[in-house]
Structures are given as structure tokens and as C-alpha cells.
N, C-alpha and C positions, 0 to 999 in steps of 0.2 A: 895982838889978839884979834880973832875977826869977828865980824858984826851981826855974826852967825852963834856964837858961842853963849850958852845960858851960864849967868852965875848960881852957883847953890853954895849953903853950909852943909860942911861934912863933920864931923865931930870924927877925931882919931883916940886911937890910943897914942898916951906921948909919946911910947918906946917908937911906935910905929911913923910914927911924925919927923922924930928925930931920925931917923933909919931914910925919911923919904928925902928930908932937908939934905942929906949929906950925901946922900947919891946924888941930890940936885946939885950940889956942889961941884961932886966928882965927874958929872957927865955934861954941864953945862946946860941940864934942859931945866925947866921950870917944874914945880911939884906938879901945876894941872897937867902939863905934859904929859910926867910919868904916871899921874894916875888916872889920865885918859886912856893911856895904852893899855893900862893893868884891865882897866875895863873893857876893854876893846879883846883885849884875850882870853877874859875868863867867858865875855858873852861869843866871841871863836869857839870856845870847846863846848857851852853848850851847846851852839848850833850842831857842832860836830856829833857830840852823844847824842841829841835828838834824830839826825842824822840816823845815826846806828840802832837807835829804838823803829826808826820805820825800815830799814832793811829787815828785822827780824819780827817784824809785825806778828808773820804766822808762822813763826818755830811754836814747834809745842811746848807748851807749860808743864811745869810740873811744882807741886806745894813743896814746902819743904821740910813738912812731916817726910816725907814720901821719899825727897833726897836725902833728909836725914837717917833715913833706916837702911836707905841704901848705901851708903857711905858707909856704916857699921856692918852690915852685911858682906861689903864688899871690903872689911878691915881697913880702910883707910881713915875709923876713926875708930 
């Protein structure tokens, strides 16, 4: 462990605990491991969607009163 590393408590679900034990088992890495990476990838895709929120900054809007009526208008609900 490096000298850099913060400890915290997580409180799990136990299904979800038992599920992380035994991939640790199966894969040889430690639970902080795996669930450094897990966080490591879900804050990767936010970056990512936010990402895609400033590409489309200035697409037009539309409410969705507005695409609701048009969806039935246009039969596809």
C-alpha cells in the first residue's frame, strides 16, 4: 500500500461485498483494488458525458411538452 493512499469506511451491501470478496479471490487483487477501479471508471464516464454536455452546449432545446406532441403527431406514439 502506498503512503499516498487515504483510508475510509464504506459500508456495503453484503450481497455486494460477498460478490467483491470473491472476485478478489478469483482475480488475485485486493477488494481496495477493485473498488478503486470501479471508481476510477464510473468518475471516466462522467468525465466523458460531461464531455458530451459541452460539445452540445448550443444544440437547440426543445421542452418536452413540445416533443411529446410531436412524437404523436408524427405516430410514433
Amino acid at each position: 500500500m502506498s503512503t499516498l493512499t487515504k483510508r475510509s469506511t464504506v459500508y456495503l451491501d453484503p450481497v455486494l461485498h460477498k460478490a467483491l470478496r470473491l472476485q478478489s479471490i478469483e482475480t488475485s487483487r485486493s477488494v481496495s483494488d477493485l473498488i478503486n477501479d470501479a471508481i476510477r471508471d464510473e468518475l471516466a464516464e462522467d468525465a466523458s458525458d460531461l464531455a458530451l454536455f459541452d460539445e452540445r452546449a448550443d444544440e437547440p432545446t426543445m421542452e418536452f411538452e413540445t416533443f411529446v406532441k410531436r412524437l404523436k403527431r408524427d405516430g410514433a406514439i
